[in-house]
N, C-alpha and C positions, 0 to 999 in steps of 0.2 A: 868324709864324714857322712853319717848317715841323717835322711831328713828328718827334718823335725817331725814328731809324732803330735797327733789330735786333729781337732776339727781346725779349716780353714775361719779365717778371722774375719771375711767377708761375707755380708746377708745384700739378698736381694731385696728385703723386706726393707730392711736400713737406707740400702743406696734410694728407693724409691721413695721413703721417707724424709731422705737427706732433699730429694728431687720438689717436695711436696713445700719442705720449710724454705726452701731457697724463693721462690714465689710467694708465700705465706707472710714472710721474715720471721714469725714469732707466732705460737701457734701452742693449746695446751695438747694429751695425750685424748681428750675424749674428740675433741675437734678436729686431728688428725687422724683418728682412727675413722670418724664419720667420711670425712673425706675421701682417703684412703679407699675404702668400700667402692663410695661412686665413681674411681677415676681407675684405680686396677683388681678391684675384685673384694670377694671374701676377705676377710683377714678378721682375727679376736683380739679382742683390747687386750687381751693379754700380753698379746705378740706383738704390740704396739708398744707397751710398758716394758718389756724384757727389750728390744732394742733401743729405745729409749735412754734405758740404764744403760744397756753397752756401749750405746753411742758415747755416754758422758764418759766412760771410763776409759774408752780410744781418744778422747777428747775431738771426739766429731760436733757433737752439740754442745749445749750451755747453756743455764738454767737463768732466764732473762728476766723474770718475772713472778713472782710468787703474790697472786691475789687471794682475798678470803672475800667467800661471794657467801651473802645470808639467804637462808629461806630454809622450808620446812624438810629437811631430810631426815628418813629413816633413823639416823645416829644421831641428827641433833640440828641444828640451827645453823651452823658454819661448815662451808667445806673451802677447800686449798687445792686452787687449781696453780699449778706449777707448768708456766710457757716455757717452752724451749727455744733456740732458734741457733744459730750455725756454727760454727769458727771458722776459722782458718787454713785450719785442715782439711773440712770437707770439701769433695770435689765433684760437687753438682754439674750434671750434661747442658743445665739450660736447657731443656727440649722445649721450641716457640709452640708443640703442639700441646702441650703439656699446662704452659701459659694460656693456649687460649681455651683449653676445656676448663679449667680453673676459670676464667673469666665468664665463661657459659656460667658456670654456679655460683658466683658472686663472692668469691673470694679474694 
């Protein structure tokens, strides 16, 4: 038979993300994408939010928390910060070096 056709199902954006909540445990997408930044570079909340979603639908992550935090935003008065945090299936490296630059920033 011949291979499957499309794009591969693995992101390095995701696995590093997967890397980020395993130390984290629970974490929203603005908090991780901050993070993210300081520990491997660049990266747009978007592409934060688009694995994110994919995570959930591989069932990498799972939706651990849904708060509504008040104050004065642009659209209105409430916003819905939605934490993620792991399952079962994901398979974080544990890097101790990884833990301990997280621990430099107070995470």
């Amino acid at each position: 038979m011949a291979n499957k056709r499309g794009r591969i199902v693995g992101s390095v954006i995701r696995d590093n993300i997967v890397e980020l909540l395993y130390f984290m445990e629970k974490s929203h997408a603005y908090e991780l994408a901050k993070t993210y930044k300081k520990v491997f570079g660049p990266i747009s909340i978007r592409s934060v939010y688009y694995n994110l979603k994919k995570g959930l639908e591989l069932n990498v992550f799972e939706v651990r928390d849904i708060q509504k935090v008040e104050g004065n935003f642009s659209w209105g008065t409430t916003a819905q910060r939605i934490c993620y945090g792991l399952t079962n299936n994901a398979a974080p490296k544990a890097d101790p070096k990884l833990k301990e630059i997280l621990t430099k920033l107070g995470k």
